[in-house]
C-alpha positions as CSV (number, residue, x, y, z in Angstrom):
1,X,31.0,6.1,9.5
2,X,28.7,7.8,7.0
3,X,25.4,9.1,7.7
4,X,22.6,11.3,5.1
5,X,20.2,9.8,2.3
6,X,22.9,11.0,0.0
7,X,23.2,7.3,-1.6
8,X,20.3,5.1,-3.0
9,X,21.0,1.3,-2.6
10,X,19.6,-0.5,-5.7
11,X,20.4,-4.9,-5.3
12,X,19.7,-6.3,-9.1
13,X,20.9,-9.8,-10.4
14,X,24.7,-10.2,-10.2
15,X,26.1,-9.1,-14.0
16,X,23.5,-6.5,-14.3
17,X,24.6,-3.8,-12.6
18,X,25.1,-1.5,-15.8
19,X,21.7,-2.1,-16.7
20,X,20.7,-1.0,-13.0
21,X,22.7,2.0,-13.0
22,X,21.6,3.4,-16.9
23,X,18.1,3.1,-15.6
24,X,18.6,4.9,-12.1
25,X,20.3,7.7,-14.0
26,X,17.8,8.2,-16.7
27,X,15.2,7.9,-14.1
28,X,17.2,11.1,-12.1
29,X,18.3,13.3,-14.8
30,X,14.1,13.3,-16.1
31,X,13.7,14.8,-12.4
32,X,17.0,17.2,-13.0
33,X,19.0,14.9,-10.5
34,X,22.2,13.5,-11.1
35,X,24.5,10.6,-9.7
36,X,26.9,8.6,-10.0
37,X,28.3,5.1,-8.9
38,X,31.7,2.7,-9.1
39,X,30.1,-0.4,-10.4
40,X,31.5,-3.6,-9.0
41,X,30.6,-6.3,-11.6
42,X,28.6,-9.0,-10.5
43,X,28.0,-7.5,-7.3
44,X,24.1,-7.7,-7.6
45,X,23.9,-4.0,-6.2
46,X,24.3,-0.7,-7.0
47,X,25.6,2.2,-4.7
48,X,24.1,5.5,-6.5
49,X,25.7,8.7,-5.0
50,X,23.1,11.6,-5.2
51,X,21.8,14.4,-3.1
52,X,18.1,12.7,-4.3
53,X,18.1,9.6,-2.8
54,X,14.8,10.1,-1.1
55,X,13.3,11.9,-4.0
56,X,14.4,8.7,-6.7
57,X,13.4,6.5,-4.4
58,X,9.8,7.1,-5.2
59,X,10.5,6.0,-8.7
60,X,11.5,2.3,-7.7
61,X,8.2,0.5,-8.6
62,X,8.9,2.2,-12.4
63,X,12.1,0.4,-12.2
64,X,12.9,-2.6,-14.7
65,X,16.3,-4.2,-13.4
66,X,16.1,-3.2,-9.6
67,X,15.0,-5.5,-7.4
68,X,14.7,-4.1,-4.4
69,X,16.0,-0.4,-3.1
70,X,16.3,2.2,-0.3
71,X,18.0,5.0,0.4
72,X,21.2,4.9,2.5
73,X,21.1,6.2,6.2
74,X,24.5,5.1,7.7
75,X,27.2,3.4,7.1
76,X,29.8,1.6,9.0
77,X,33.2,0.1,7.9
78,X,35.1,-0.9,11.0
79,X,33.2,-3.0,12.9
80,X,34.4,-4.6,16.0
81,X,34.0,-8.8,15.7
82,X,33.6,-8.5,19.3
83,X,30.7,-5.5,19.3
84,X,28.5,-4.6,16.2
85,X,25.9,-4.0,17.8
86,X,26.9,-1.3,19.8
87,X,28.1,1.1,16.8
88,X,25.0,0.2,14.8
89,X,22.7,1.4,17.8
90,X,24.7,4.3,18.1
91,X,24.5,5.1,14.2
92,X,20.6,4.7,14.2
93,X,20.0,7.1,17.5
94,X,17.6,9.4,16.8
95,X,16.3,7.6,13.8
96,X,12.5,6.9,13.3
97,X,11.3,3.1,14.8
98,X,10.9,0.3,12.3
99,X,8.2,-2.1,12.3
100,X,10.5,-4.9,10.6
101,X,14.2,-5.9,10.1
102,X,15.8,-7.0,7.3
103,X,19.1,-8.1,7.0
104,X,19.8,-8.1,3.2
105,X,22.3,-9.9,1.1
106,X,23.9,-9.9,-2.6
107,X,24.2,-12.7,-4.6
108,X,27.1,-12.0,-6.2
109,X,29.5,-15.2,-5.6
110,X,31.8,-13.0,-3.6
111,X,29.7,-12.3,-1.0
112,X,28.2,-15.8,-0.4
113,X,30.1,-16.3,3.2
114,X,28.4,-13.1,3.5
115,X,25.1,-14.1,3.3
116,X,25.8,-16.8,5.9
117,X,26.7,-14.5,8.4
118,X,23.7,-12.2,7.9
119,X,21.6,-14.5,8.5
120,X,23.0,-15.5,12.3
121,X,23.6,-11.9,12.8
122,X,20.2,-10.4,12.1
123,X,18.7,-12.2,15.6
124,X,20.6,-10.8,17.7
125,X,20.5,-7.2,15.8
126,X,16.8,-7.3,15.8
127,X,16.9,-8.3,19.7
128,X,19.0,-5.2,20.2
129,X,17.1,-2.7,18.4
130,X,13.8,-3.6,19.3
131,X,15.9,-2.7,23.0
132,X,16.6,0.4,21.6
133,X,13.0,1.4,21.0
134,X,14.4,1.3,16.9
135,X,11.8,-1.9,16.0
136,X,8.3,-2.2,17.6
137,X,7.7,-5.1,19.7
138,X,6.3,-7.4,17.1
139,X,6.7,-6.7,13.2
140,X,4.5,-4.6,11.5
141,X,4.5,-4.5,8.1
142,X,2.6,-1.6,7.2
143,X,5.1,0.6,8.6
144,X,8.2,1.9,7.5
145,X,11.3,-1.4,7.7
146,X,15.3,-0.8,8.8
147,X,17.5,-2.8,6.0
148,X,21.2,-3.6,6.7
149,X,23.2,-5.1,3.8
150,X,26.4,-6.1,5.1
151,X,29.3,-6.2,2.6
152,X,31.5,-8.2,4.9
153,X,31.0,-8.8,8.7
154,X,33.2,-6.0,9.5
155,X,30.9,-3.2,7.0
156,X,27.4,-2.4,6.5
157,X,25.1,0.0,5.1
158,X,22.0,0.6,6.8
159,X,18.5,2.4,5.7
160,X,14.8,2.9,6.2
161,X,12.2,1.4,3.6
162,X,9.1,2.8,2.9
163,X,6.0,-0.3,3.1
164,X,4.7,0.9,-0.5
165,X,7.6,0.5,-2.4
166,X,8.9,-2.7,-0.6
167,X,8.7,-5.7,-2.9
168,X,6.4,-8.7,-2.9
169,X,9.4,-10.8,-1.5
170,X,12.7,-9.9,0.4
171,X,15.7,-8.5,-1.8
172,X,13.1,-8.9,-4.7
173,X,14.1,-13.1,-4.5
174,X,10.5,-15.0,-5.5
175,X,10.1,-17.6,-2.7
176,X,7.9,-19.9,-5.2
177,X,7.9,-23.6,-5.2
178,X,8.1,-25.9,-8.7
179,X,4.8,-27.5,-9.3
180,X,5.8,-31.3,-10.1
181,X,2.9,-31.7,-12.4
182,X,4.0,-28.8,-14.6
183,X,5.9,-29.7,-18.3
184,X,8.7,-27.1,-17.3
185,X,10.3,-24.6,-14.7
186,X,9.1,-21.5,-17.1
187,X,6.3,-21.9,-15.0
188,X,7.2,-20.4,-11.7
189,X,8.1,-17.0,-14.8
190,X,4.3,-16.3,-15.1
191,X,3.1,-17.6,-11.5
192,X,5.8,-14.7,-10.5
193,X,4.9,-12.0,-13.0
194,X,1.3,-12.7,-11.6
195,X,2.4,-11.4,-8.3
196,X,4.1,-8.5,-9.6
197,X,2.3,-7.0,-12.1
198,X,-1.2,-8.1,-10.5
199,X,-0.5,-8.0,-6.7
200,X,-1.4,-9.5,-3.7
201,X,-5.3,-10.1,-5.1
202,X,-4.0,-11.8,-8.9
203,X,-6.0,-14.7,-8.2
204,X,-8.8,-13.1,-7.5
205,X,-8.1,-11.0,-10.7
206,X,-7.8,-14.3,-12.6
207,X,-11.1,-15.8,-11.7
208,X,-12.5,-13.2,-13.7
209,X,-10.9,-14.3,-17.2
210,X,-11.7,-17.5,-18.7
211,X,-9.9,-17.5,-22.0
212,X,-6.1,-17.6,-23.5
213,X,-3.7,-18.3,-25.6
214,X,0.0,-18.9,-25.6
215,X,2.3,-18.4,-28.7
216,X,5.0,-21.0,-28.4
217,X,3.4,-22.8,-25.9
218,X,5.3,-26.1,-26.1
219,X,6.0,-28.0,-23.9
220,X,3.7,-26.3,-22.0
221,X,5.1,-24.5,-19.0
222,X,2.9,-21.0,-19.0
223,X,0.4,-23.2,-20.5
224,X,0.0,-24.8,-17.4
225,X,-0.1,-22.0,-15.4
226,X,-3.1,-20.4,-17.4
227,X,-4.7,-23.9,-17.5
228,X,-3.9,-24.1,-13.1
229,X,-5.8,-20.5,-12.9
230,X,-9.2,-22.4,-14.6
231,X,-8.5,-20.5,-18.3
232,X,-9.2,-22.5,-21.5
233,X,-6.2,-22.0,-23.4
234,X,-4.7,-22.3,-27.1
235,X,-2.0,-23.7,-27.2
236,X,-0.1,-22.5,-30.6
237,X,3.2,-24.3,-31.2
238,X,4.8,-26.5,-34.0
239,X,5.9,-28.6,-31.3
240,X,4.7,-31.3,-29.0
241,X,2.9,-30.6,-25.6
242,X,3.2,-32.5,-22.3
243,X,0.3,-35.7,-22.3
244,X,-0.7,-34.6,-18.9
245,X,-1.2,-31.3,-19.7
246,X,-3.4,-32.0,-22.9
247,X,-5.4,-34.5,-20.5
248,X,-6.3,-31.9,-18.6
249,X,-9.7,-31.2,-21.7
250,X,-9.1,-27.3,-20.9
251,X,-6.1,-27.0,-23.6
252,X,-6.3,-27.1,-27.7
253,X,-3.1,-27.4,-29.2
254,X,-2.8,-25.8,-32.9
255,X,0.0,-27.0,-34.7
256,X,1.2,-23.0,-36.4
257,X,3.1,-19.9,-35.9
258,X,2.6,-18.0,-33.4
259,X,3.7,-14.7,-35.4
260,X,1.5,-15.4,-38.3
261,X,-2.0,-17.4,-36.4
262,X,-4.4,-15.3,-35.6
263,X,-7.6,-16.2,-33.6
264,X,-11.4,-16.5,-34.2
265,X,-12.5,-14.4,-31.2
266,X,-10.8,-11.8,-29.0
267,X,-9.4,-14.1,-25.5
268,X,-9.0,-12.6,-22.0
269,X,-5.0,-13.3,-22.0
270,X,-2.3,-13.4,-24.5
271,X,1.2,-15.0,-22.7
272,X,4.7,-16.0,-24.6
273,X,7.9,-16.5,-23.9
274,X,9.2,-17.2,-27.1
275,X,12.7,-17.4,-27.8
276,X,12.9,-15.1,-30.9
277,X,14.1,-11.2,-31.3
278,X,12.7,-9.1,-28.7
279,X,11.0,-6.2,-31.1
280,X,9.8,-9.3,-33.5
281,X,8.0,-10.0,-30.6
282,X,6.9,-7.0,-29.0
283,X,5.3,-6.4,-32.7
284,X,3.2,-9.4,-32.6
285,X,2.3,-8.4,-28.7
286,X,1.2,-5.1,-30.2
287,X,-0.6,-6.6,-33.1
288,X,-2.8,-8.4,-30.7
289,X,-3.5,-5.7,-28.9
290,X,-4.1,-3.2,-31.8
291,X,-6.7,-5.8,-33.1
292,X,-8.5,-6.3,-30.1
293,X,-7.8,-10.1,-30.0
294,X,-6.8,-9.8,-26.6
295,X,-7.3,-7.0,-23.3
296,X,-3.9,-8.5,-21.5
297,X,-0.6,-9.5,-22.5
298,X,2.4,-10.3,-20.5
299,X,5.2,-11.6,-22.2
300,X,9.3,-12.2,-22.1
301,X,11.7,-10.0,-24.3
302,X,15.1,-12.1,-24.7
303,X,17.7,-9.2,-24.2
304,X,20.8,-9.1,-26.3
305,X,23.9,-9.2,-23.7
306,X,25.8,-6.0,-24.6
307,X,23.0,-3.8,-25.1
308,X,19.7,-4.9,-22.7
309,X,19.0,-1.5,-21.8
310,X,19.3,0.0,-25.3
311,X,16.9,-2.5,-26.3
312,X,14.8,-2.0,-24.0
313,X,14.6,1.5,-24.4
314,X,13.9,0.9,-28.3
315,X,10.8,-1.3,-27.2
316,X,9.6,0.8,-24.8
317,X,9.5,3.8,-27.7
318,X,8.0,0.7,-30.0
319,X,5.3,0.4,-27.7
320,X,4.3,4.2,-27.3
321,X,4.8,4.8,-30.9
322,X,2.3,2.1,-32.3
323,X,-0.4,2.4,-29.1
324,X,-0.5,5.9,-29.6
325,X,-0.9,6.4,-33.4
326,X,-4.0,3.4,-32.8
327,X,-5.5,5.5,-30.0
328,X,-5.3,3.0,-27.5
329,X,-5.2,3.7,-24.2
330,X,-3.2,1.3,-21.9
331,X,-0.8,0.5,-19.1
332,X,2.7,-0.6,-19.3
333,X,4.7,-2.5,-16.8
334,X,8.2,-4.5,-17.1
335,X,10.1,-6.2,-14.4
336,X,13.9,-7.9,-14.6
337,X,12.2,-11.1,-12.5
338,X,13.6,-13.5,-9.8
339,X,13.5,-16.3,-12.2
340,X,13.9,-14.7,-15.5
341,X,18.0,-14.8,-17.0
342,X,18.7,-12.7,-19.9
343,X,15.3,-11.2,-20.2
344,X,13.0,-9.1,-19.0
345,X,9.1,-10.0,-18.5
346,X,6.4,-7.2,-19.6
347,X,2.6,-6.5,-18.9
348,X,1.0,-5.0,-21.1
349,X,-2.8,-4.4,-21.0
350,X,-5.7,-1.7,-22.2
351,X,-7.1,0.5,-20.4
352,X,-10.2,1.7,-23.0
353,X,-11.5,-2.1,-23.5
């Protein structure tokens, strides 16, 4: 057994653990901390060895491909099949109580009978704790949560959230359900970067807009979303859009492209999830913005495979670059998403408007 926050836990999509781990290291060496980690590819996690884990752990909602993380309290390898329990309680004595229990899991393939386990296992382990005066009586979610991510039944690393920097869903996994009248599944991409980047009140937030447009709408999956939220939309794409969709009266479809249209009148959103080069399209993003045709973007950067983060970090100096020699004032926000694949999904919005 191991006990200290001397390791930060990080779980990220299974094959992008190097992505994960370049951005948890930049992220430490700007506060003069340094790590290390033996990456396990497709894992979906990432074991960072630091004497900083608490400290980094502040950083997480800054983060781009972690999911969810917390720093590591204990760990156990040797678990009797016929006890856990009993060495887990014993590991957590003297810790601080819990108001919930998660049991975690990775989706890497390899730990898939894993996951099954877990999720029998965590009953009786919340049972016992909440014994053990480690969990109040009844979940609270405003208070701190105990996490235990079990490798195999027999190992399991163990640690103590912090409510603020938990995300929206378990693990960072969107639990959202496919709308049967949308034109595609790119919808549930926006409904979940709503929830991110906007939080728990984004509908509220979206009652206040009434305009948009989206830059290679067709069929017309974010479309729909934007049309769902009561927006009157644009709808720019060379391509068809879905009958029902158009039926709907709220959507005009203009047959151009989207990196040369331009509109009449500034719009309260700007959304696209074109498939093109990701700084082509962060430009046309910026153009927007720079112009004042639109207050809010949020938008998906398709990531090259062998060098995401480096492109990442190219756009990210893109975006300072060109807002700051206009003057604009804004806030910037990207998240590796539940149901994005090889992209990343960024909000981008002005402050000064």
């Amino acid at each position: 057994m191991e006990t200290g926050s001397t390791r930060l836990l990080l779980l990220c999509r299974p094959g992008f653990e190097k992505e994960c781990l370049a951005e948890i290291t930049e992220a430490a060496a700007e506060r003069g901390a340094y790590g290390w980690s033996r990456l396990e590819a497709d894992s979906g996690f990432v074991l960072f060895e630091t004497d900083q884990a608490d400290r980094l752990y502040s950083q997480l909602p800054q983060l781009v491909f972690a999911r969810e993380a917390w720093p590591v309290t204990a760990e156990l390898t040797d678990l009797p099949e016929k006890d856990r329990v009993s060495p887990i309680l014993d590991a957590l004595g003297g810790q601080p109580q819990g108001g919930q229990l998660f049991c975690d899991t990775s989706e890497g393939d390899a730990y898939r009978a894993t996951a099954r386990f877990a999720g029998k296992f965590v009953h009786p382990l919340r049972q016992a704790m909440r014994g053990a005066d480690l969990l109040t009586p009844k979940d609270q979610p405003n208070q701190p949560a105990w996490h235990a991510l079990f490798l195999d039944s027999s190992h399991v690393l163990l640690g103590l959230d912090k409510p603020e920097h938990r995300p929206r869903w378990p693990m960072g996994v969107a639990r959202l359900k496919f709308p049967p009248q949308a034109p595609s599944r790119s919808t549930l991409k926006l409904e979940e970067a709503f929830h991110v980047f906007l939080g728990p009140d984004w509908r509220r937030t979206m009652e206040n807009t009434h305009t948009g447009v989206d830059l290679g709408a067709a069929p017309g999956g974010w479309t729909w979303q934007l049309v769902n939220q009561g927006l009157a939309v644009q709808a720019i794409d060379n391509g068809p859009m879905d009958e029902d969709l158009m039926a709907t009266g709220q959507v005009e479809h203009l047959r151009a492209d989207g990196f040369t249209w331009a509109p009449d009148y500034p719009v309260d959103w700007l959304v696209c999830d074109m498939v093109e080069q990701p700084a082509r399209v962060a430009e046309r993003m910026l153009d927007w913005l720079t112009n004042g045709w639109t207050r809010s973007t949020i938008f998906n950067l398709k990531l090259p495979m062998k060098k995401r983060w480096q492109t990442w970090q190219g756009i990210r100096e893109q975006i300072d670059r060109r807002l700051g020699d206009a003057g604009v004032r804004y806030h910037l926000a990207a998240k590796h998403l539940y149901f994005d694949r090889e992209e990343i999904t960024v909000y981008l919005t002005r402050t000064d408007a």
